[in-house]
N, C-alpha and C positions, 0 to 999 in steps of 0.2 A: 692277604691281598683283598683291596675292598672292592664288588662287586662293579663296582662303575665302571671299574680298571677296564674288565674286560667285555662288558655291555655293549659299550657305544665302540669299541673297537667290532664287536659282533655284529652290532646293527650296520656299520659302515661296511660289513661283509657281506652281508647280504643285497644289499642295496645294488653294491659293487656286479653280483652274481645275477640280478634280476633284469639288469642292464645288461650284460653280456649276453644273456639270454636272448634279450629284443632284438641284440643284433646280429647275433645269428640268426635265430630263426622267425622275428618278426614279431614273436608271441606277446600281444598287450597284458594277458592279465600274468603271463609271467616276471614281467617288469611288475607290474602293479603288485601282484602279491609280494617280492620282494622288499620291491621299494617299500611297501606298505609295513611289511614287518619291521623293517630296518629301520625306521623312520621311530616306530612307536619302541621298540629297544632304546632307540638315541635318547626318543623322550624320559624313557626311564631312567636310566642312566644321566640324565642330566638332573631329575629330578633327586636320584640315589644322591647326587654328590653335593647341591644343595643341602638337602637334610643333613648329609654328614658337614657340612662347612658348618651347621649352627648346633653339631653336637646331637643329632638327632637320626630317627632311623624314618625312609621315607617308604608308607604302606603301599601306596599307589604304585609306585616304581617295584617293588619288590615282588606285588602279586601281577604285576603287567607283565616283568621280564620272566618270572617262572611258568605262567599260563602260555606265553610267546613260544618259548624253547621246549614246552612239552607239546603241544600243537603241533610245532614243525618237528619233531622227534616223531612224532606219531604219523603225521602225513606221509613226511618225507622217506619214512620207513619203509610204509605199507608200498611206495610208489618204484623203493629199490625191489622191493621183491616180486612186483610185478616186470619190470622190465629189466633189470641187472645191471643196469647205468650205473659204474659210479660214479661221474658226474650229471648232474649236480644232485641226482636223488640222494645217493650216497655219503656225499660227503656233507652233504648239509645237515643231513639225519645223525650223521657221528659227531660231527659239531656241537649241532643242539641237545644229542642227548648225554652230551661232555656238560654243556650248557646247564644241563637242567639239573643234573648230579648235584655242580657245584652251587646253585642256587639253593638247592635244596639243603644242601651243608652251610650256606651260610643262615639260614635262617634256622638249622637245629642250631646253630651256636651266639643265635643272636645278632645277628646280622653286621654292619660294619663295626671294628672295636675305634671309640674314640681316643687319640694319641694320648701318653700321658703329657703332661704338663710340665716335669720334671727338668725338662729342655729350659723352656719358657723361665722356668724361677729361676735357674744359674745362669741362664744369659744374665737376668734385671741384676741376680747379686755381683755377678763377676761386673756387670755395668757401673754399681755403687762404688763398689772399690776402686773401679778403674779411675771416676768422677773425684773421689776423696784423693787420689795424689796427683792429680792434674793431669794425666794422659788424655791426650788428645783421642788416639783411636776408642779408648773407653766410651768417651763422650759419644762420636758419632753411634759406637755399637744402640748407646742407650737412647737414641734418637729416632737410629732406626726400628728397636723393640719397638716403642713408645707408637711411634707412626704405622706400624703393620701388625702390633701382637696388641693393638689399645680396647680391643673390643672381645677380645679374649680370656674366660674366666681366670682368675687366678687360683680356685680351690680345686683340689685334686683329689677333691669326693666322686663317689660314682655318678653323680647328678649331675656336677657342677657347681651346686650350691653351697650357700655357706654351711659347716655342720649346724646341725638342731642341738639343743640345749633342752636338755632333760633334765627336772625339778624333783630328785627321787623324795618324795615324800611333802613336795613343796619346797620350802628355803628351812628345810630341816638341821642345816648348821646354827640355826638360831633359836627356830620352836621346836615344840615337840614333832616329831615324825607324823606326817599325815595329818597335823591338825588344821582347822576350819584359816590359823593363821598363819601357819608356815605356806598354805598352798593361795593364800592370800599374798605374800609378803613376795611371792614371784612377780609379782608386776613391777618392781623396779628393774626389772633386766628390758623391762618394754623390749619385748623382742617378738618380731610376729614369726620367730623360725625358732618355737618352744615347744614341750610336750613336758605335762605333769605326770607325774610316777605313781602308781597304787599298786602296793602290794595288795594282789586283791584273796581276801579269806573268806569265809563264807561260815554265818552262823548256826543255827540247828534246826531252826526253822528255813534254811536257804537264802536269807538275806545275804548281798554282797557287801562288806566293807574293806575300807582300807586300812590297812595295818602292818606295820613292817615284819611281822614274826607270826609263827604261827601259833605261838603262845604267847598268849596277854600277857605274863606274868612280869615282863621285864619291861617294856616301854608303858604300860598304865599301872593306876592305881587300883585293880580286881583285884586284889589281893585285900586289900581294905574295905570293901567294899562284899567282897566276898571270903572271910576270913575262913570259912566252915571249909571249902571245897578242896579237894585234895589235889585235883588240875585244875586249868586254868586254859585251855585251849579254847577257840573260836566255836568248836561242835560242843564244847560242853554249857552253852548259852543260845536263850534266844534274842532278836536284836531286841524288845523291851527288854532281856535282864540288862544288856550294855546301855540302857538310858543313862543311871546313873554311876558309867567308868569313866572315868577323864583321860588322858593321855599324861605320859611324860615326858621326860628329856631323859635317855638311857647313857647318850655319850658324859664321861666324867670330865672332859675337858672344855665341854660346855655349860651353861647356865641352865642349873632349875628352877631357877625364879618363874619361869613361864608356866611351868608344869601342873597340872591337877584344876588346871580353867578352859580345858578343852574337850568335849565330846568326840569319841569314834565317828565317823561319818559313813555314809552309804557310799556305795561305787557314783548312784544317781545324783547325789548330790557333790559331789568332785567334777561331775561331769557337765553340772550347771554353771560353774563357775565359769566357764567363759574362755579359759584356754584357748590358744590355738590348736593344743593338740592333745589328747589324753592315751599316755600308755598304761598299760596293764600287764602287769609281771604274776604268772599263775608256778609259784614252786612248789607245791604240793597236789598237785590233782590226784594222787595216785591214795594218798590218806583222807580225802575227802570220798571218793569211791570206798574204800573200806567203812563210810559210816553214813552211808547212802546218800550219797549230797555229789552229785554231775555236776564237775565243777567246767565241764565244755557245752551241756545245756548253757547254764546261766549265761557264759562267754556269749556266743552264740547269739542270745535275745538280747546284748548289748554289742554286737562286732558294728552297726552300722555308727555308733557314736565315741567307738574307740579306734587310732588312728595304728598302734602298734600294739602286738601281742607277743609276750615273752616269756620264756620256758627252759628249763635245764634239761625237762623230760622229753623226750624224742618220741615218746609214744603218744603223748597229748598232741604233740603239733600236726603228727600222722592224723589225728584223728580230726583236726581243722582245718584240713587241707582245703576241702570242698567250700568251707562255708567265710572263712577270713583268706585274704591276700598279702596282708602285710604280718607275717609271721618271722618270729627273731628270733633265731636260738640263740641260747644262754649258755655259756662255758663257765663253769663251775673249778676251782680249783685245779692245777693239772693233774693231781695226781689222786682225784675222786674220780670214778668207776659212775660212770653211765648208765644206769638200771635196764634200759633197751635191749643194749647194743652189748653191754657189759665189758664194754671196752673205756679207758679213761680217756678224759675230755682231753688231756695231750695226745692220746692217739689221733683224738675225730679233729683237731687242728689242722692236722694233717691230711683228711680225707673233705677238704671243704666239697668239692665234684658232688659227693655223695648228702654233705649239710644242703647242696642246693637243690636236692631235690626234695623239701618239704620246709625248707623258707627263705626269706628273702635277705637274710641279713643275719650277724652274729653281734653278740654283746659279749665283749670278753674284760676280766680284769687288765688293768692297763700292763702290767707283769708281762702280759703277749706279747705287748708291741715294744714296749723298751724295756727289759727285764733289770734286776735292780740286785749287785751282787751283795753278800753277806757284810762286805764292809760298806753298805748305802752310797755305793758310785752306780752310777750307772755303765751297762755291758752294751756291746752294737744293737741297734735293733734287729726286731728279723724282719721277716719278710711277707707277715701275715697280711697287712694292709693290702700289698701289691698283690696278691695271689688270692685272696677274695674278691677283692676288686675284677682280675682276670675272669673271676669266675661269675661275676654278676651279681655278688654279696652285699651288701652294704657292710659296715663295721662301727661299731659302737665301742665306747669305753669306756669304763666303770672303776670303783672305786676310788674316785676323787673326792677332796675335803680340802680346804681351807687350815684344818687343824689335826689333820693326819702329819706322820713322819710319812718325808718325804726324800727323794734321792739328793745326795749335799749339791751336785752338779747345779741345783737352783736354785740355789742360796736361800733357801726358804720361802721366793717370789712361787707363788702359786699361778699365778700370770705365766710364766716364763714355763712353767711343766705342760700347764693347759698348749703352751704356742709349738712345743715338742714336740706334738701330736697333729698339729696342722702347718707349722710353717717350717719345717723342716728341708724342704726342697726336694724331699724323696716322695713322700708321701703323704693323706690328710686322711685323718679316722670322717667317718658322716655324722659323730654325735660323741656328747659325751653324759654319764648319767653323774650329776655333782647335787653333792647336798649342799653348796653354797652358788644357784646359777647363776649371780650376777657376774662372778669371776669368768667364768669362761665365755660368757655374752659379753662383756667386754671386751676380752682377749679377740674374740671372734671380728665381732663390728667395728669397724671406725666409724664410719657414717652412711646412712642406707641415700639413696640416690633416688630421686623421683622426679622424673621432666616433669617442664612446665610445656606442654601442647606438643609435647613429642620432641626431638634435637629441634626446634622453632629457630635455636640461632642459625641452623645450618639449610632449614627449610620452610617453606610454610607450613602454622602451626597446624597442628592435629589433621596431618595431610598423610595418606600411608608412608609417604617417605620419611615425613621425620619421626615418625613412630618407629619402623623400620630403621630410620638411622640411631636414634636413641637406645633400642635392643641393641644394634653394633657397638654401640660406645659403652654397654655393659649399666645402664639404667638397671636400677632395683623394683621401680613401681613405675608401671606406668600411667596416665592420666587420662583421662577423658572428660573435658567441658562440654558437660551437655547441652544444647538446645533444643526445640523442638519446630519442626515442620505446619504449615498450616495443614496437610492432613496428619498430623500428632507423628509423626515417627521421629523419636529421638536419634541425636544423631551429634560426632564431635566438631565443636567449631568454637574459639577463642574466646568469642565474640557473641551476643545475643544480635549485636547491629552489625551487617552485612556490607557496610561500608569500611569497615575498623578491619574487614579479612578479606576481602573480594572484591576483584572489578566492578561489582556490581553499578557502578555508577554511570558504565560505560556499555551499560545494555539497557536494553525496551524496559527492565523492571526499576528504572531509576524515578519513573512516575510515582512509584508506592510508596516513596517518601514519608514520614510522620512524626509528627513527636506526640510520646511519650511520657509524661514528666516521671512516673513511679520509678520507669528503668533510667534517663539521662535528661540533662536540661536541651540539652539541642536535639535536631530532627536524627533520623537516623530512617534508614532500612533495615525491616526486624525480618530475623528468620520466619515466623509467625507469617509470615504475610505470603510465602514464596512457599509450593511443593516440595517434596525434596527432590520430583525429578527436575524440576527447574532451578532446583540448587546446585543439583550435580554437572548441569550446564555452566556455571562459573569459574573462572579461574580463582587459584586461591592468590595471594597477596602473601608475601615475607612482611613481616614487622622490626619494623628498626628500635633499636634500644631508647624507651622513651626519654632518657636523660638527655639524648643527644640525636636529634633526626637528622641531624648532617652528616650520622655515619650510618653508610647501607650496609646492609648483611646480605651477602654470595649475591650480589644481580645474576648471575647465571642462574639462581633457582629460584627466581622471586614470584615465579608465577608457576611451577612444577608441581605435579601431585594431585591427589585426590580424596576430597571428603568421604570420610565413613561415615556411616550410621552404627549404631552404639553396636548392633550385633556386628556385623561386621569388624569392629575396634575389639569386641570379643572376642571372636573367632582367630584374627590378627593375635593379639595377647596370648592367645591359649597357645600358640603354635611354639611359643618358646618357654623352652625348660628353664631359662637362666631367668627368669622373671619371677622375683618370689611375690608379685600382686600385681591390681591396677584399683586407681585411684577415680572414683567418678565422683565429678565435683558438678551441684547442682545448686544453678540461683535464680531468682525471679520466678521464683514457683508461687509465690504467693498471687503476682500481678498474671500467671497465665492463667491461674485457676480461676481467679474472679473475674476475669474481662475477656478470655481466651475461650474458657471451657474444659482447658487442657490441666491436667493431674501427671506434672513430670514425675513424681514419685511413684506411681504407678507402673508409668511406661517404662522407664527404668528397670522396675523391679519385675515386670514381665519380660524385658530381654534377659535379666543375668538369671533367672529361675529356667529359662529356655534354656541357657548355658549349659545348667546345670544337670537338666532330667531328661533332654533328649536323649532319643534312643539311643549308642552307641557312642555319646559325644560325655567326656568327660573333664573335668577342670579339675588341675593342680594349685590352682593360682587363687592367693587369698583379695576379694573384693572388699574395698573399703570406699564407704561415702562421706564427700565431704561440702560444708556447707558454712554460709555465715549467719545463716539463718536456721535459730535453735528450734525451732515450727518445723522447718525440714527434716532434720534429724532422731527430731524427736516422731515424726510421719513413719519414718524407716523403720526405727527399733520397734514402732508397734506393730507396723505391718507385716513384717518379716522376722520378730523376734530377734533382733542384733543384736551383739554383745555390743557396750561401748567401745572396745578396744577396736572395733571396726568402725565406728563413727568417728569423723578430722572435722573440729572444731575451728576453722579459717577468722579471725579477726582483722576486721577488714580496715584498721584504721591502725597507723602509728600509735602507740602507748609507750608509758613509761612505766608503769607496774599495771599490777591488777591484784584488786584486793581479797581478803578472804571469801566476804559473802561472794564477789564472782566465781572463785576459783569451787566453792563448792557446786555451785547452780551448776559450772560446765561440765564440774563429774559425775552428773545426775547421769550425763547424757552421750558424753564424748570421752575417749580414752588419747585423743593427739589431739595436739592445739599450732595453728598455724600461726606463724608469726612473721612480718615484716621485718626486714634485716636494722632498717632504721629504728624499732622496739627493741633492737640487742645494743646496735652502734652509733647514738645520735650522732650527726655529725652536720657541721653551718660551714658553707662557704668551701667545703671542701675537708675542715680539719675535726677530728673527731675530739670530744671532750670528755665524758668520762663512759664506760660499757654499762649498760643498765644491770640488775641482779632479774630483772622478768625470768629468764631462762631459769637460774636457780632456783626459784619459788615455783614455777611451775613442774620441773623435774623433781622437787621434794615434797610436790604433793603428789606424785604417781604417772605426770602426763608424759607420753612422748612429744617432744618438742619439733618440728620443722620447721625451718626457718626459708622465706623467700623473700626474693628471686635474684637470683646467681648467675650473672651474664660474665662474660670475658672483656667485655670492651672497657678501657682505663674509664669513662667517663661515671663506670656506673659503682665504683670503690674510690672512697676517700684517699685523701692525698697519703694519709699516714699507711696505710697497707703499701705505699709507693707504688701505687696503679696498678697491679700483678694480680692477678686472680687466684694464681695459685697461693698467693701467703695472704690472701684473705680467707680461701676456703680454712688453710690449717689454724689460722686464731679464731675461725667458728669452732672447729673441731677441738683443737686442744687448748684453748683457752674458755672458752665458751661451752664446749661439752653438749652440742645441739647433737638431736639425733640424726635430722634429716636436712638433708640439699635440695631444696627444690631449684631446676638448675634448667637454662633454654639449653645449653652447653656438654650434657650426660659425661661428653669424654675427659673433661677437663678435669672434674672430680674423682673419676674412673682411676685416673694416670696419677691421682694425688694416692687416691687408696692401695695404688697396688705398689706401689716405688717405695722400697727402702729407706730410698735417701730422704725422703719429703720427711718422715720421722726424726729426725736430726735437724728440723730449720731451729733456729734459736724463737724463742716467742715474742711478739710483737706484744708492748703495753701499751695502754690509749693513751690518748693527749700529751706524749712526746715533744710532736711539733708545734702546738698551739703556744707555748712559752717564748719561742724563737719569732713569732709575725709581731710584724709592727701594728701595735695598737690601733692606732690611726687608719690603717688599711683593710682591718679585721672587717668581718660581717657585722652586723648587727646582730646582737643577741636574739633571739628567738625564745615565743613563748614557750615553755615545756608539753612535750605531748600531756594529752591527759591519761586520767585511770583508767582504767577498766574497772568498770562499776557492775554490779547484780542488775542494776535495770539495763544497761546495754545489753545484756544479753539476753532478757525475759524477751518472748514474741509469743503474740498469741498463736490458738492452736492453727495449722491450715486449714482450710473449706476443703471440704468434701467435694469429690466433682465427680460425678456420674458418666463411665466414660461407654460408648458409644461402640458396638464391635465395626470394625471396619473391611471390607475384603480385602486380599492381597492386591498390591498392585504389579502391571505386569515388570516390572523393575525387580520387586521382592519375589516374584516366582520363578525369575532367569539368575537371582543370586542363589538359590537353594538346589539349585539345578544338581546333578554329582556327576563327574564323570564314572561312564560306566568300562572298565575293561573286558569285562566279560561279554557286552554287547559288540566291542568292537573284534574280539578274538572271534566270534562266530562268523563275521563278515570276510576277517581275513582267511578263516580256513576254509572257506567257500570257494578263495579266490586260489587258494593252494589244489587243491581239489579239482577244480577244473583245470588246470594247465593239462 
């Protein structure tokens, strides 16, 4: 039962009690102290069920209602024993210290459990079926899903999220294990929800590397190189004797062509490369202590740059308990004997309760989850998913290849064993460790989702609300356009001109009129000119789809909401688990710094580094900056050390290719490249004529490709998609093979990726229709976009700008404000006390 259940049913009991008090016997502060508790309960408990509605547990609520019910436990107690009443001393005091038991019990067990989803995915299947033989009640069931489960994850990880995609050794189905290019070759999964693998060994002097064995002998060529030596293990070397070992290729079903042109590498240098995530697999700690080499020191003076740590041995992870948090036991074989515990790892399956007290998760051979009988069918699955999960576990799973035997059940589609494991309708593993990760990153992703200004079709853009609505509609990244304030506080808004998002035209600030030429040919009202508290004084404005201004979007909410400032928009983002980033897109940085004063790259990089190090305040969520201007980009990565894979290259004009020399200059700097929908699908008069190869050429040089902007309304998709958004989204997706939707519309795409049925549309080919119009009535032909050329994209470096410290204002010191519970429980047991 979850917590809220019986909160605000509490608090309305007390309320109820403090009132009948006053009228009997007149007593104000016994009303008050009632009413007052009951009131701050309510809060809580509305706050609990909140947090449980977006999958979350809510801390305020949780230490409000326990400090509440042990307070009046305590008061209320002391107050029976003086007088013997058991009304209301009495019974209030056995209430709340009923109260405070069970609070107490839900927070040793973790506080509300989120439902499974299990429900959720055989409605949608039972809905597909029902849709495929023409049943009406089908229909409406998958209507109604659609309209009230739309904003609802579909993965049935412990998170919510999609699983992570673990690279054991890099893309070691093709290089050698662990080499500089296997762990290179992972960038075609372009996935920002990865983690690279190192088996980490340590040499005799203590150097860390990575290496699949703890013997050289089988995956390098030390054997050649050191023909004299009678072992070959990692302690019998120092890391100069491994300068000149090379790696091999050990699997025989593989190619050693690659083999004997790659160096060992350092823990440190795996850990430069740029990942989004690096884990680290320690199976031997217990033989490096026997040759004096602490292999949970070295861990240790790297835990802050490794994101998972993993172990068979149960006495190593005892012993990292204090100093890492993300800790993963490892199951080994079932029927290997546990050195600890000396029990086999099929028994400790068994005992997860006790695996959860010294880590956070299990990596198990996939064997676990769907065991695979002697004749290669597969047997039911069990039940380990569900019962770790119960427990607060994550669950990983191992042993996948591309060119392993596998169970005949999957006709040798590796795709389809990977989907076994996640799309099964019962359960979803949080990870998988594959030596080929593009398989299961595909399997995984159809297409990541990023609003453009928040749900903007449903609100005004980058207003809390359509932020907030785009998190409901199951957005992957969210976005932030930044601008800046005349006193410099960055802050999100569409628009650098305040007439293009705001009334502003219809207030005293319509005088500040100017133009501009650097940023637009006509006048405009710039943010620049206005404070942000006399920005936060405007109404925001809805924007109609520019194809067509004759169609409005929701006038019911055309003026609703409220501008954030970038922390704020942070803070906002962090609050949700289901958000695997946010997207801050920065322009006109060059015309604020030379004319302004102002250095947005700065201010920026001072909010999300606040994000980051404040005391108590932590982020899940991966920040990427996006810009059309390679001067900006390139400002970030030096200021901040960025990987590219975090920098979005925005090309702000229609093209029809873009040539070599561009395609390298952008991967100096940027790892995603934004692109206009009309660079995928030119299209005159309405009829599209042939789909460009852009996307190809830029996804087989290593880019993640997103493509915009993705509205609903017919006017803004060519005639041959037949005005439907939805069978425009699927012929980006499966014909086009883009990575990302940048979309005003979040849910539209949302209900594309999670439905069954949308899998099954037949594929649209371009220029269909174009054969069928009359000559005579056609468009006019149109000049071809142009390239994308190397000097489009050269910008000189930004101006430096010297920025100026500013005080708070008193706006920024009433948002950092905290509620305090504990100030206000003193007041109320004041109020209890005296009655």
């Amino acid at each position: 039962m979850h917590d809220f259940c019986f909160t605000i049913p509490y608090g309305m009991l007390l309320i109820g009690g403090g009132f009948i008090g006053y009228m009997k016997k007149g007593s104000i502060t016994s009303f008050a102290g009632g009413a007052g508790a009951g009131l701050l309960l309510i809060l809580a408990g509305y706050l609990s069920l909140n947090a449980f509605k977006k999958k979350k547990t809510s801390t305020i609520a949780v230490v409000l209602q326990t400090v509440i019910s042990a307070a009046l436990t305590l008061v209320m107690g002391q107050r029976y024993l003086l007088t013997q009443k058991i009304m209301p001393a009495g019974l209030v005091a056995v209430i709340s210290a009923l109260m405070t038991c069970f609070y107490v019990y839900k927070i040793a067990t973790g506080g509300n459990k989120i439902p499974s989803k299990a429900a959720e995915q055989r409605l949608r299947q039972d809905s597909c079926m029902n849709i495929k033989t023409g049943d009406k009640q089908g229909r409406l069931k998958l209507q109604f899903f659609n309209l009230h489960n739309v904003s609802a994850s579909s993965w049935q990880t412990l998170s919510g999220k999609p699983p992570v995609v673990i690279a054991r050794g890099g893309f070691s189905g093709v290089f050698p294990d662990s080499s500089s290019k296997a762990y290179e070759l992972v960038s075609v999964t372009t996935s920002l929800n990865l983690a690279l693998w190192c088996d980490l060994q340590l040499t005799k002097d203590g150097v860390g590397i990575c290496f699949p064995n703890l013997n050289l002998y089988n995956d390098s060529d030390v054997k050649d190189v050191y023909p004299n030596n009678k072992e070959w293990f990692s302690v019998d070397f120092t890391w100069k004797d491994l300068s000149d070992v090379n790696l091999v290729q050990n699997v025989k079903s593989r190619s050693g062509v690659f083999g004997g042109s790659y160096q060992i590498l350092t823990v440190e240098i795996v850990a430069e490369l740029g990942a989004p995530g690096l884990w680290l697999n320690i199976q031997n700690s217990a033989f490096y202590r026997q040759h004096n080499l602490s292999m949970r020191n070295y861990v240790v003076s790297l835990s802050k740059r490794v994101d998972f740590i993993s172990s068979p041995e149960i006495s190593f992870l005892k012993s990292m308990k204090k100093d890492v948090t993300k800790l993963i036991f490892r199951f080994l074989n079932q029927d290997q004997i546990e050195p600890f515990t000396n029990q086999t790892y099929s028994f400790l399956s068994k005992n997860l309760s006790y695996i959860k007290t010294f880590s956070s998760g299990i990596l198990v051979p996939k064997s676990y989850i769907w065991p695979v009988g002697s004749d290669l069918y597969l047997k039911p699955h069990t039940s380990l998913v569900t019962e770790a999960h119960r427990q607060g576990l994550q669950v990983f799973a191992s042993e996948f290849a591309n060119d392993f035997v596998f169970a005949y059940n999957y006709s040798y589609d590796p795709t389809a064993e990977y989907l076994s494991f996640i799309d099964s309708g019962n359960f979803s593993v949080d990870g998988f460790l594959s030596d080929f990760p593009v398989t299961p990153y595909r399997a995984i992703t159809v297409v990541t989702i990023i609003s453009n200004d928040g749900a903007s079709g449903d609100f005004p853009g980058c207003t809390d609300l359509a932020y907030e609505k785009a998190v409901k509609d199951g957005v992957d990244i969210l976005d932030c356009n930044v601008q800046m304030s005349k006193d410099k506080i960055p802050f999100c808004m569409s628009s650098i001109d305040l007439l293009n998002t705001t009334n502003v035209f219809n207030t005293s600030f319509r005088n500040l009129s100017s133009t501009v030429a650097e940023i637009q040919p006509k006048s405009g009202i710039y943010t620049f000119s206005l404070t942000m508290s006399q920005i936060k004084t405007l109404k925001p404005v809805i924007s109609n789809p520019k194809e067509d201004h004759a169609l409005f979007r929701n006038p019911r909410n055309k003026n609703v909401g409220k501008f954030l400032t970038l922390s704020e928009f942070l803070f906002l983002a962090n609050r949700y688990n289901s958000l695997l980033g946010v997207l801050i897109k920065v322009e006109n940085a060059v015309y604020l710094a030379k004319h302004q004063g102002i250095s947005v790259v700065d201010a920026v990089l001072n909010k999300t580094e606040r994000l980051t190090t404040q005391e108590g305040q932590t982020t899940s969520i991966a920040i990427m900056f996006q810009s059309t201007d390679k001067s900006v980009l390139m400002d970030f990565k030096e200021k901040k050390l960025i990987y590219p894979d975090e920098l979005v290259y925005r090309v702000d004009e229609d093209i029809r290719d873009v040539t070599d020399s561009a395609i390298k200059e952008i991967m100096s700097f940027a790892g995603t490249i934004v692109i206009s929908k009309e660079s995928v699908l030119p299209y005159n008069g309405g009829l599209v004529k042939k789909k460009t190869d852009v996307v190809a050429r830029l996804k087989a040089s290593g880019f993640r490709v997103y493509v915009e902007t993705f509205s609903n309304e017919f006017v803004t998709q060519p005639f041959d998609l037949f005005s439907d958004s939805t069978v425009e989204i699927d012929f980006f997706v499966q014909a086009v093979k883009i990575d990302g939707i940048i979309t005003d519309f979040p849910a539209t795409t949302a209900r594309y990726r999670k439905s069954q049925c949308y899998r099954e549309m037949s594929m649209f080919r371009t220029g269909e229709l174009l054969p069928f119009g009359n000559p005579r009535l056609l468009s006019p032909a149109q000049a071809p976009y142009p390239l994308l050329v190397e000097s489009d994209v050269m910008e000189p470096p930004l101006l430096d700008v010297k920025s100026k410290n500013s005080t708070p204002t008193k706006a920024m010191a009433k948002a950092i404000q905290v509620f305090s519970p504990v100030r206000t429980m003193a007041v109320l047991v004041i109020f209890f006390i005296s009655v």
